[in-house]
C-alpha positions in Angstrom: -41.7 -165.4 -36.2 -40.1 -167.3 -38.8 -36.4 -168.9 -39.8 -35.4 -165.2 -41.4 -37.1 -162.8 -38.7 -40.3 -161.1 -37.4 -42.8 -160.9 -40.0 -45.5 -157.9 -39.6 -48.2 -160.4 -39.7 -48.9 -164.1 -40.9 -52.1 -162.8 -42.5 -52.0 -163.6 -46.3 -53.7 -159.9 -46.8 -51.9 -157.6 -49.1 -48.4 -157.1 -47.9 -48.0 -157.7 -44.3 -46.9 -161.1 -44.5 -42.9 -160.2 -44.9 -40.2 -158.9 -42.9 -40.6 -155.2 -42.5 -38.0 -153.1 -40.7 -40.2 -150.7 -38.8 -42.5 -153.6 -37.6 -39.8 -156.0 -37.0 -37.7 -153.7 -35.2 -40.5 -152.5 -32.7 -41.3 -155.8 -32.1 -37.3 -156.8 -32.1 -37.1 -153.7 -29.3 -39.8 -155.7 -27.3 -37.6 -158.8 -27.7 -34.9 -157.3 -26.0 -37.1 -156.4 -22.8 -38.5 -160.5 -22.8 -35.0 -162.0 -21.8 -36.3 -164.8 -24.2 -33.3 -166.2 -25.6 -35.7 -167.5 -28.8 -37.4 -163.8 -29.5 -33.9 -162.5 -28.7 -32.3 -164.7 -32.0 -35.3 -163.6 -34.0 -34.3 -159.9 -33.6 -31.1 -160.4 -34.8 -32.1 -162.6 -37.6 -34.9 -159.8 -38.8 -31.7 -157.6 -38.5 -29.4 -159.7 -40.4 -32.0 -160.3 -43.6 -32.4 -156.8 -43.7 -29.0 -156.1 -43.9 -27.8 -158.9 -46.4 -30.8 -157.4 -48.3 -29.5 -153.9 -48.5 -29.3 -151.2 -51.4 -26.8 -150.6 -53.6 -27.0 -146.7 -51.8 -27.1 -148.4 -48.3 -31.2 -147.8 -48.0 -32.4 -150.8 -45.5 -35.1 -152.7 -47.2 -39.0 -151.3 -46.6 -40.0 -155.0 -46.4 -38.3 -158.6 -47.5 -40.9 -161.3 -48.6 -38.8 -164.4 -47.1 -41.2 -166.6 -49.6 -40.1 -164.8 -53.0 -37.1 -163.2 -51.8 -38.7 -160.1 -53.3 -37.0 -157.0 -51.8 -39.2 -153.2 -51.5 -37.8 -150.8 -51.0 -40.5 -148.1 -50.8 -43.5 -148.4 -53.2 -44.2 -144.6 -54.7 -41.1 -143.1 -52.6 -39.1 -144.7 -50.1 -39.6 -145.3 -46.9 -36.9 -143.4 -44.5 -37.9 -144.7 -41.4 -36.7 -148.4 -42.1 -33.1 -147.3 -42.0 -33.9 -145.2 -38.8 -35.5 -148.1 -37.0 -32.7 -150.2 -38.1 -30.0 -148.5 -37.0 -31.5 -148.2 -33.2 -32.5 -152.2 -32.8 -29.0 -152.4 -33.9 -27.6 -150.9 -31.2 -30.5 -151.5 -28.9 -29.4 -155.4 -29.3 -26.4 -155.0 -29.1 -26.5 -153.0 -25.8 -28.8 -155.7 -23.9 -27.1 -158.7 -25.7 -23.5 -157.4 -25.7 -23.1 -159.3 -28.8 -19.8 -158.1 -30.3 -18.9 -160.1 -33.4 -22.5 -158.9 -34.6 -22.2 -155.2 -34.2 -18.4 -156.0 -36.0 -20.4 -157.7 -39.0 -22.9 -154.8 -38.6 -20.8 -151.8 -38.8 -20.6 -151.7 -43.0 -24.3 -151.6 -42.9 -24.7 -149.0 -40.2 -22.3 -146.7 -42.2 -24.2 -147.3 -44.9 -27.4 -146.4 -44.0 -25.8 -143.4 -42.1 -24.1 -141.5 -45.2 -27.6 -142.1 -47.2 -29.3 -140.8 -44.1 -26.8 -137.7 -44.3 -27.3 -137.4 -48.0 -31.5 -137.0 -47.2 -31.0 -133.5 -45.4 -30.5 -132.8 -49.1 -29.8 -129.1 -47.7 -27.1 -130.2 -45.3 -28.9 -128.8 -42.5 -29.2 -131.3 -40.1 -33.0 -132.0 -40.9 -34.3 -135.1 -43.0 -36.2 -134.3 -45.7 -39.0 -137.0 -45.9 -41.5 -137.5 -49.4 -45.1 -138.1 -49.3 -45.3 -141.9 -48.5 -41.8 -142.2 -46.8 -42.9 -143.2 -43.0 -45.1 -145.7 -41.4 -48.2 -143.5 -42.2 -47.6 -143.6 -45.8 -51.3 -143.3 -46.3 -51.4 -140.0 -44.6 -51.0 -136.9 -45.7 -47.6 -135.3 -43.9 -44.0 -134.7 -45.1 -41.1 -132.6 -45.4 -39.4 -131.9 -41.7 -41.7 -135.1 -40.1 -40.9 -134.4 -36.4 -41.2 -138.6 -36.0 -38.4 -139.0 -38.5 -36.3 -136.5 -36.3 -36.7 -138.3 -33.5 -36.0 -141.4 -34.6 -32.8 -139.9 -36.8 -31.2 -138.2 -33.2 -31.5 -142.0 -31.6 -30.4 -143.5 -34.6 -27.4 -141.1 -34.3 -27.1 -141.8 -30.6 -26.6 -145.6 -31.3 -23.9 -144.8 -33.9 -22.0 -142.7 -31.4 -22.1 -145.6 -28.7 -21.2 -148.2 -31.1 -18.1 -146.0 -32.7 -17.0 -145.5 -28.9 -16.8 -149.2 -28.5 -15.3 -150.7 -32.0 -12.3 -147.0 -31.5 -11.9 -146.6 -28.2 -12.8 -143.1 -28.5 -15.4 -140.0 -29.5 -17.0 -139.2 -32.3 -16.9 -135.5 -32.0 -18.5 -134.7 -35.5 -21.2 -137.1 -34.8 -21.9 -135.9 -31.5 -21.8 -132.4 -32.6 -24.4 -133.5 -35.0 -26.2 -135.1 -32.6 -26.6 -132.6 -30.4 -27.7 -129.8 -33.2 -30.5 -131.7 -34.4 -31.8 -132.1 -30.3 -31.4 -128.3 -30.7 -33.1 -127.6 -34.4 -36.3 -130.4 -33.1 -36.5 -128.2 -29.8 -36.3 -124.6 -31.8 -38.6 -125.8 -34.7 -41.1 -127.9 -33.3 -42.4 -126.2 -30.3 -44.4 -123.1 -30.2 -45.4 -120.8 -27.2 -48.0 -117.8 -27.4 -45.9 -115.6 -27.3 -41.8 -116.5 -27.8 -39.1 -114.6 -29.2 -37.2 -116.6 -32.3 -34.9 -119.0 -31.2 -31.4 -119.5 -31.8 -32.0 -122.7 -33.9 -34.3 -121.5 -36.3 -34.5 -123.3 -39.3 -36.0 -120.5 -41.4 -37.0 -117.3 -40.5 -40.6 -117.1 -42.9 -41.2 -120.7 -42.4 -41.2 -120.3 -38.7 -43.7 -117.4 -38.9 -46.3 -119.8 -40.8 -45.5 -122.3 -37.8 -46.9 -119.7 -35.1 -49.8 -119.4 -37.7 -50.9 -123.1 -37.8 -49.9 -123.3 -34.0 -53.1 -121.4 -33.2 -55.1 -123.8 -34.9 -54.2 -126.7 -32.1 -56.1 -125.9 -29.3 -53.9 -126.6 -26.8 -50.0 -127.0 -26.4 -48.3 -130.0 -28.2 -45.3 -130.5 -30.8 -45.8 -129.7 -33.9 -45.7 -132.6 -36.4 -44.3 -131.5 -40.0 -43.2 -128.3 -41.3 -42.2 -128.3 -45.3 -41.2 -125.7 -48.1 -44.8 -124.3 -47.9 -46.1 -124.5 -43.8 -46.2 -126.3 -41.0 -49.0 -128.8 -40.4 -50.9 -128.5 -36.5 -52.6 -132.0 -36.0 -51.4 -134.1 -33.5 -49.1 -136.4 -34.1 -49.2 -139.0 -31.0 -45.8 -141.2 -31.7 -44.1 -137.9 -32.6 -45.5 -136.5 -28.8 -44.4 -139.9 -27.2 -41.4 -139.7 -28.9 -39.8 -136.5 -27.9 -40.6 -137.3 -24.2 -39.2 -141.2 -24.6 -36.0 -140.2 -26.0 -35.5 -137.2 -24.0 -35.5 -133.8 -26.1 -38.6 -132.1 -24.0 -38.3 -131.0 -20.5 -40.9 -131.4 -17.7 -42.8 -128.4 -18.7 -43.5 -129.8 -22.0 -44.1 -133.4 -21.2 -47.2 -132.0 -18.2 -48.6 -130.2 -21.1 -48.7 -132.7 -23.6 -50.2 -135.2 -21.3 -53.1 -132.6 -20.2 -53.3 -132.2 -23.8 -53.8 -136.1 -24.3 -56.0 -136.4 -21.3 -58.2 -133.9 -22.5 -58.6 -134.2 -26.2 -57.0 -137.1 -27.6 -57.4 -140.8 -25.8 -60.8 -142.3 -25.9 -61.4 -143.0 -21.8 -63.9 -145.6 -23.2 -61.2 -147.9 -24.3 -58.2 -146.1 -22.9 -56.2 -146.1 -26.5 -55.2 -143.8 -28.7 -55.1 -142.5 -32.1 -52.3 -142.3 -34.1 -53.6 -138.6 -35.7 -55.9 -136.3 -34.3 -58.2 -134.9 -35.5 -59.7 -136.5 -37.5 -60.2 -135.4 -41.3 -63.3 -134.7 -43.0 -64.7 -135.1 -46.3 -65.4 -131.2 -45.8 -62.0 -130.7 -45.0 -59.1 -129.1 -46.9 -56.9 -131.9 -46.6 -59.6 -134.6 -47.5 -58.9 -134.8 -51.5 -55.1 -135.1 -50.8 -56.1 -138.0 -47.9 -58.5 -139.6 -50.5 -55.9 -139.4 -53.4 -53.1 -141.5 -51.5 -53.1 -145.2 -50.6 -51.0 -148.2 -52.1 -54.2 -151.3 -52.4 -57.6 -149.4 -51.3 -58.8 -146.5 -49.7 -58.1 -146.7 -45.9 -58.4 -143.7 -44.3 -62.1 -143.2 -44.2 -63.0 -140.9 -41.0 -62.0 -142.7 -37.8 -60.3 -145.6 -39.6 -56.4 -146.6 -40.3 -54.2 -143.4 -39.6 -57.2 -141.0 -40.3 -58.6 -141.8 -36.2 -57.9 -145.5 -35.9 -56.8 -146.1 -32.2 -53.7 -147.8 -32.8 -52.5 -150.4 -29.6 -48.7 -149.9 -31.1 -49.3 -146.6 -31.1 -50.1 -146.5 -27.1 -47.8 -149.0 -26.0 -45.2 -146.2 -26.4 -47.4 -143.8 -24.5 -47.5 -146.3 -21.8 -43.6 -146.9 -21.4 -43.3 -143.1 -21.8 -45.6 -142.5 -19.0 -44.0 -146.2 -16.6 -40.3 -144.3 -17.2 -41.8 -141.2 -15.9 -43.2 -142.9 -12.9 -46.9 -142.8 -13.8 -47.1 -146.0 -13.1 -51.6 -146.2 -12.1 -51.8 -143.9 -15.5 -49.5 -146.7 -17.6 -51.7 -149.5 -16.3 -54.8 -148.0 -17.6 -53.4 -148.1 -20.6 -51.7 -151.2 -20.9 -55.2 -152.9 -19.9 -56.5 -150.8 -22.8 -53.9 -152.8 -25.0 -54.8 -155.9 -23.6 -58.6 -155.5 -24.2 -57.9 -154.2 -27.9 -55.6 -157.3 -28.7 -58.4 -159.9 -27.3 -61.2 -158.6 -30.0 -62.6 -161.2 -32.0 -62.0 -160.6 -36.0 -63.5 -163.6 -38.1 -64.8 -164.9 -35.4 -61.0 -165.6 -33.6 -60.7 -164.5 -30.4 -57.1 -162.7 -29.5 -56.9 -161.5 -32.7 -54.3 -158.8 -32.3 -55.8 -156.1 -34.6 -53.7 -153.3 -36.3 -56.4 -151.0 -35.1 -59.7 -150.1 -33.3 -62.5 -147.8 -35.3 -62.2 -144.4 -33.4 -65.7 -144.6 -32.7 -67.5 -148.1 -32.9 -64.6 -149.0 -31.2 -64.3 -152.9 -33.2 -61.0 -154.8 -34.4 -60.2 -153.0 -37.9 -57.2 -153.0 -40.7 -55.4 -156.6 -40.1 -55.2 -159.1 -37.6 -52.6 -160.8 -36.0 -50.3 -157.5 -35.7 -47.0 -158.6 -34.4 -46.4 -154.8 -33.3 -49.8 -154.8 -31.5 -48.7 -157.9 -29.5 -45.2 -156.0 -28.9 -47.0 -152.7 -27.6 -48.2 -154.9 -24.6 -44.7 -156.6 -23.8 -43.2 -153.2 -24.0 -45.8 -151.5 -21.4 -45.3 -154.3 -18.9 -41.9 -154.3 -18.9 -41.8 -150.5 -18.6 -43.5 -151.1 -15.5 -41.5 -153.4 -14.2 -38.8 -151.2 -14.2 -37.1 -152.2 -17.7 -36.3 -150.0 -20.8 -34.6 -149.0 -23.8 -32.6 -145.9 -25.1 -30.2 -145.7 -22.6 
């Protein structure tokens, strides 16, 4: 926490120490859930440098070194996510805070970042098309139609539509029509049955038969994480599963299956986090020269390390409010003392060291310390439980 915003970390290791808009907005979200009138002005000054800082196309900045003033916006492709997460802090702080002259000064910004947004689906289908490198697991090996970067667009879109109620006194109709087509398409595309007719929503007739293809490869019944111009992937994408439930696109039929599937295959009982892929890839596997070939400093994503099954704290903070809104309240706890026990690992011999990650099977701090998102996963699991939330 500094004058300009929420920095990712105050570790001097690669890039972390700047003001990122994924990290700063989860940890803005938890902000918002505190009532801490201090973390509360942080949010809104992480928001304001990133907007000052904006692109000449309206593209929110990837990250803002408050030291240099150097602005990223992406390193070998942009990132779309940033302008998704910072659109919904937006109007998450401005819903708890009820801070109007902000969401006034805001507005530009949002429409900004909107119209780019729009001008991603490329195809103006109602899908964003996402590059290799262009979310938070930009190390990983996913893109095209990335089910997270749906998500996040249809409560990006969902903020816009309650803000443009407020500043006009009235509805959006083409934005809520849009709204309500993507809930559809991500419902159509993404999940797959035995045996199902075609939906209504499909996006492409050939494209879906490759999806029941890869859908037998799961082992179980979950959403399906990416589909692009040549297949669909079939690991397990856990934000993308925590997602769909948090912001309400899956019904209760879905949501029991996916947490079977979780319980069964994916969190690690021993520490009670989980992982923010699964499973994990292989030097054997087809997928492993791709995975080796990508990374921005060094190699990461060694088996059960970084994205490649690292057990990620963020990453199950959002299980835990997912499963606390549900009312699975014992189940929430388990996890939130998982978070807790991660955080309190020792790394360089400091205690409470907030790690990025846990190795998926020595089960030791990894990646960097001092994670501001890892301290936020814990704030947003309490207050989940206490009866608090977002994305209403």
């Amino acid at each position: 926490m500094i004058e300009e915003g929420f920095i990712a970390s105050p570790t001097q290791k690669d890039n972390y120490c700047r003001i990122w808009s994924r990290d700063s907005s989860i940890m803005g979200l938890a902000s918002l859930l505190t009532g801490k009138e201090d973390l509360i002005e942080t949010c809104r000054r992480s928001l304001c440098t990133l907007s000052k800082n904006q692109g000449p196309h309206g593209e929110i900045p990837s990250n803002v070194d408050p030291r240099t003033k150097r602005v990223s916006y992406g390193g070998t492709a942009g990132r779309v996510d940033g302008n998704l997460w910072f659109i919904i802090c937006c109007g998450e702080y401005w819903k708890k805070t009820g801070d109007d002259r902000f969401i006034e000064q805001m507005i530009d910004s949002l429409e900004q970042a909107r119209w780019l947004l729009e001008a991603w689906e490329y195809n103006n289908r109602g899908l964003l098309y996402v590059p290799p490198t262009g979310d938070w697991a930009d190390e990983y090996v996913q893109s095209g139609y990335v089910l997270y970067d749906e998500l996040l667009y249809l409560q990006a879109l969902r903020e816009i539509i309650c803000i443009h109620r407020h500043l006009h006194g009235s509805a959006n109709h083409e934005l809520e029509k849009k709204a309500s087509r993507l809930k559809h398409l991500i419902r159509a595309n993404y999940w797959f049955w035995e045996e199902d007719d075609e939906p209504e929503d499909l996006y492409h007739e050939i494209l879906y038969d490759k999806g029941r293809k890869a859908a037998a490869q799961r082992g179980g019944y979950y959403w399906m994480p990416y589909f692009s111009p040549t297949g669909y992937g079939y690991r397990f994408d856990t934000l993308a599963n925590v997602f769909v439930t948090l912001f309400e696109v899956s019904d209760e039929e879905h949501e029991k299956l996916v947490d079977e599937y979780i319980a069964d295959r994916i969190v690690h009982e021993e520490v009670m986090l989980l992982p923010a892929f699964d499973p994990v890839i292989r030097p054997q596997d087809k997928k492993w020269h791709d995975l080796q070939m990508n990374f921005s400093y060094t190699f990461k994503n060694a088996p059960y390390e970084y994205h490649n099954g690292g057990l990620w704290p963020m990453v199950t903070g959002f299980y835990a409010a997912s499963l606390a809104k549900r009312g699975q309240s014992d189940l929430a706890r388990k996890y939130l003392t998982g978070i807790h026990n991660a955080n309190k690992q020792e790394m360089d011999g400091d205690p409470w060291s907030f790690p990025e990650y846990l190795h998926g099977k020595k089960y030791v701090a990894e990646g960097t310390s001092r994670m501001g998102w890892s301290a936020a996963a814990a704030i947003l699991a309490e207050h989940y439980l206490e009866g608090k939330g977002l994305f209403e």
